[in-house]
Every structure is written in structure tokens, then in C-alpha cells.
C-alpha positions in Angstrom: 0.0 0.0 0.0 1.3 3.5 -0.5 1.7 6.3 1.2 -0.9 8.5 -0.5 -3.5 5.7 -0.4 -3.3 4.9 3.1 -3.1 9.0 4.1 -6.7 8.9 1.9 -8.0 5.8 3.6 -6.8 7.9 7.2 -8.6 11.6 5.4 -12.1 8.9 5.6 -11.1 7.6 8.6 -11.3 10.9 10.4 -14.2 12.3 8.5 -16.0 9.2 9.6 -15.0 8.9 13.4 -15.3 12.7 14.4 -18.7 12.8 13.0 -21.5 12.1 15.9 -22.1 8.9 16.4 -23.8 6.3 18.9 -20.1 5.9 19.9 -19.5 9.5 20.7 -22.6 10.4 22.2 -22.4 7.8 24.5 -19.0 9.0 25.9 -20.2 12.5 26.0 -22.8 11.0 28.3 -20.7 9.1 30.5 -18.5 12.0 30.9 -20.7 14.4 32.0 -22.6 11.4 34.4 -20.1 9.2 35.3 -16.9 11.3 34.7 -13.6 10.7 32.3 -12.5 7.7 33.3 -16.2 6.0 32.9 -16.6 7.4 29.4 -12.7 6.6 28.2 -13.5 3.0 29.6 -16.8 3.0 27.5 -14.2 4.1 24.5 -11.7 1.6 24.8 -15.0 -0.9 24.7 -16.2 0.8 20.9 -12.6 1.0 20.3 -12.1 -2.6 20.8 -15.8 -3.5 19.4 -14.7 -1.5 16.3 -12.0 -3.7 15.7 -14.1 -7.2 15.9 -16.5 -5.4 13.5 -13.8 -4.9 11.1 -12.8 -8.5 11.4 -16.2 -9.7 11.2 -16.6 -7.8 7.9 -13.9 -9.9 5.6 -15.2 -13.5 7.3 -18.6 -15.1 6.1 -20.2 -13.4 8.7 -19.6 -10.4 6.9 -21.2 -12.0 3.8 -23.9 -13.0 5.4 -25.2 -10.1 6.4 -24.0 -8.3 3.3 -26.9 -11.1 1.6 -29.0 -11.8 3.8 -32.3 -9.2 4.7 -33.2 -11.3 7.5 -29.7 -11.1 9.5 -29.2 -7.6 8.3 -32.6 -7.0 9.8 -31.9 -9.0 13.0 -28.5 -6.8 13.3 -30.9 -3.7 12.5 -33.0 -4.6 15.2 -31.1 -5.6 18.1 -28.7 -2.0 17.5 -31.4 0.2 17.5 -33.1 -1.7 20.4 -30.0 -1.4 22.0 -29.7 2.4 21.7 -33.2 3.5 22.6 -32.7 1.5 25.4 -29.7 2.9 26.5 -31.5 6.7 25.6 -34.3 5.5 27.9 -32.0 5.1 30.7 -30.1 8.2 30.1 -33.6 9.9 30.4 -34.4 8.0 33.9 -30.9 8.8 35.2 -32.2 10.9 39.0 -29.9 14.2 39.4 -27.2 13.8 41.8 -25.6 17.0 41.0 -26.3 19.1 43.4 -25.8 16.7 46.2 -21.9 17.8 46.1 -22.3 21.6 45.6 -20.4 23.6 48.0 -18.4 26.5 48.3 -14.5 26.1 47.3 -15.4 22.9 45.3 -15.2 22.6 41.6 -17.7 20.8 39.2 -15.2 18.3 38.4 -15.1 16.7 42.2 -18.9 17.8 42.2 -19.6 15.4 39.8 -17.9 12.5 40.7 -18.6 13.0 44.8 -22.4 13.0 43.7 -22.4 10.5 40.9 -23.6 6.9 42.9 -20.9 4.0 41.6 -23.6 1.9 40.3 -21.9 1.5 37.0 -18.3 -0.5 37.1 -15.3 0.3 34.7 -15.6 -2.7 32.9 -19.6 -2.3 32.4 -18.7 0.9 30.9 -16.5 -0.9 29.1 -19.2 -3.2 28.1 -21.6 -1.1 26.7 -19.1 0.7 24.9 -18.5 -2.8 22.4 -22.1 -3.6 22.3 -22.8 -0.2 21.0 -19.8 -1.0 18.5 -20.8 -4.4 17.7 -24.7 -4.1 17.3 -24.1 -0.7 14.9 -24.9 -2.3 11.2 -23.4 1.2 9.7 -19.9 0.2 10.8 -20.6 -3.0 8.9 -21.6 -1.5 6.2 -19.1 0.7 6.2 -16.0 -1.8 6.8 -17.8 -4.2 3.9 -18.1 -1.3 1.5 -14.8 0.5 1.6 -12.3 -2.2 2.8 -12.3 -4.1 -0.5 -11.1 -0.5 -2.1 -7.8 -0.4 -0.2 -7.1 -3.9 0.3 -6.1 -4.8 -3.3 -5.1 -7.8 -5.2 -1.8 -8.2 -4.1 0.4 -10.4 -1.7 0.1 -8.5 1.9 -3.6 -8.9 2.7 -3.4 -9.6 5.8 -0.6 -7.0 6.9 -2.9 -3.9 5.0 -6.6 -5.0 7.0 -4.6 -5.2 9.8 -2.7 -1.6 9.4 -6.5 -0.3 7.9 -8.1 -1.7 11.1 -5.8 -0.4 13.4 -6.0 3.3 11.7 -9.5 3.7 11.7 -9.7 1.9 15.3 -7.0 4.8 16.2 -9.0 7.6 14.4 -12.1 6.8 16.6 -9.8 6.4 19.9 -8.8 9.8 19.1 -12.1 11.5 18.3 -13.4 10.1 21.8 -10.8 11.6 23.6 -11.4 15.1 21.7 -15.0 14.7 22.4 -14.4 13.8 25.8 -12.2 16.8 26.3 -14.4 19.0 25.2 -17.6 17.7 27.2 -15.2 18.4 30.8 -16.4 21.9 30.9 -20.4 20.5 31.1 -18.8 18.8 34.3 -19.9 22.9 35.3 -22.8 23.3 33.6 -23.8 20.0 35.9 -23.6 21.8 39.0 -27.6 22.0 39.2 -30.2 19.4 39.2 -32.4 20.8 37.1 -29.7 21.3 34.5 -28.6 17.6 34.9 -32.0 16.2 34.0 -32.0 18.7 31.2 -28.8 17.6 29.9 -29.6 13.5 30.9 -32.9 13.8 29.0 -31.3 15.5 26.1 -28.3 12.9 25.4 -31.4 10.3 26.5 -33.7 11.5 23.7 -30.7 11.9 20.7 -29.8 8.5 21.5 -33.7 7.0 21.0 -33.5 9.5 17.6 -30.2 7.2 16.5 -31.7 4.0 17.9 -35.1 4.7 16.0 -33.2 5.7 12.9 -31.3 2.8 12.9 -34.3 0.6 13.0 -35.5 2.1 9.3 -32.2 1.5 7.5 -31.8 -0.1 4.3 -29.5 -2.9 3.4 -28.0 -1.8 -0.1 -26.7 -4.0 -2.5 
């Protein structure tokens, strides 16, 4: 593979991973309810999911749903189930924002002092890959643009596994920038009634993604 088609397959890679997604919003949730370190666990989990997908996508599983309108539908179905269940809970999520407010401390410890533990690292991390792994799109995507870069060639196996580990990378990375960027909410948080506006919000976008991904089409 060259060097100018691999910096085009990374140009894609970023277009794709820094644009909202289940993924994102999910760690933008995380980070503003469970903190940081709860929403990067949740993106090492899409990270990794992203990564099985990929795999998934040059085997005959890949195939199959690529031909079949009943597994595509059952992927279809259990992805946007998943999401508007996870939007539903986001909605339910009580306030605990306020419960740490006090003079001389900042939103950050706010959050995380009033925050209850009832979600682990590695459930975080959990939710994170079934988002990944139950998103048909990043099937679709891997089955449709993969076969572009890979090429005839001897070196199959060393290209999927330098595309993988880009595009994997790219959406690491656009986490971590969305994550970044969602510390200063950590502030906005410092009320209840701003929590639950904020909780229902993310709650709602993530039923819209979850319902949308219930009507897409399998192209040919």
C-alpha cells in the first residue's frame, strides 16, 4: 500500500470517526454522568468492538449479512433496540448533581462526589463494544470501503490489519477530543435541574439514533 492511499483511507477515517455517532454520544454522556474515566472505559469498549466489526466484515459473517435481509434485519433490530434502550436510561438517570455543591469545590469533584458507583469500569466498558458491535453502519461501512484499499496483491493480511488499526486509532482519538471537550459540562452540571435537562437530552438523541437505525436499508 502506499503512502498516498493509506493518508486517503486515514482523510475517511477521520471524517467518519469525528462525526456524531452512537459511539461519541455515548462517551459524552458518560462524561458528563459518570466522569472521564467512565466514558474513556466505555471508549476503549467501541474501540475494541470496532475492531471485531472490522474482522467480522472480511469473514462469512460479513457475507452473510451483506446477503441476507433477514440477519441484516436482525442486526438492525437488536442495534437500534439497544440504543433506545440505552436513551431510555439516560432519560431515567435521578440528578445527583447538586448533592456535592459547596463552596471552594469545583464541578469536576462535584460530579464524581455526587455520581452513585452503580456503573463499574468494565460495564462501561461493556456497553461501549455492544454499542460497536450491534451498529450495522460500521458493517456496512467496513464491507463497502475495505475491499477498495485492500487490493489484489500479496500482503492482505498486513494492509486489513494496518486499515483496522487506523480507523480503530482515528475513533480512539475523536473520543478523547469529544471527551475533552464535554469536561467543561462537568460545570454546567452543578444544578439538578440542568442535569436532567442535559440527561434527558443525550437520553432523547440516543432514542432518535436508535429509531433511525431501526428504518435502515440494506444496499446492495
Amino acid at each position: 500500500m502506499t503512502i498516498s492511499t493509506w493518508l486517503l483511507f486515514l482523510t475517511i477515517s477521520l471524517l467518519t470517526t469525528f462525526s456524531p455517532g452512537p459511539g461519541v454520544l455515548l462517551a459524552i454522556a458518560n462524561c458528563a454522568t459518570l466522569g472521564p474515566r467512565k466514558a474513556l472505559c466505555s471508549s476503549l469498549g467501541n474501540a475494541l468492538g470496532i475492531l471485531m466489526v472490522a474482522m467480522l466484515s472480511v469473514t462469512v459473517v460479513g457475507v452473510l449479512f451483506k446477503t441476507s435481509a433477514t440477519a441484516f434485519l436482525a442486526l438492525r433490530l437488536a442495534g437500534g433496540g439497544y440504543l433506545i434502550l440505552l436513551g431510555w436510561r439516560q432519560c431515567r438517570k435521578p440528578s445527583f448533581a447538586g448533592a456535592g455543591a459547596g463552596a471552594g469545590t469545583d464541578a469536576h469533584q462535584q460530579a464524581h462526589a455526587a455520581v452513585p458507583p452503580d456503573q463499574g469500569g468494565w460495564q462501561s466498558v461493556g456497553q461501549g463494544l455492544l454499542v460497536a458491535l450491534t451498529n450495522p453502519k460500521s458493517l456496512m461501512f467496513f464491507i463497502a470501503l475495505f475491499p477498495r484499499f485492500m487490493g489484489d496483491e500479496n500482503g492482505g493480511g498486513a494492509r486489513f490489519m494496518l486499515l483496522t488499526a487506523t480507523f480503530a486509532t482515528c475513533a480512539m482519538l475523536s473520543h478523547l477530543t469529544y471527551i475533552a471537550l464535554a469536561r467543561p459540562v462537568l460545570r454546567f452540571m452543578d444544578s439538578p435541574r440542568r442535569a436532567r435537562l442535559f440527561n434527558g437530552a443525550t437520553g432523547l438523541l440516543l432514542i432518535g439514533l436508535g429509531l433511525s437505525m431501526l428504518t435502515l436499508q440494506r444496499h446492495a
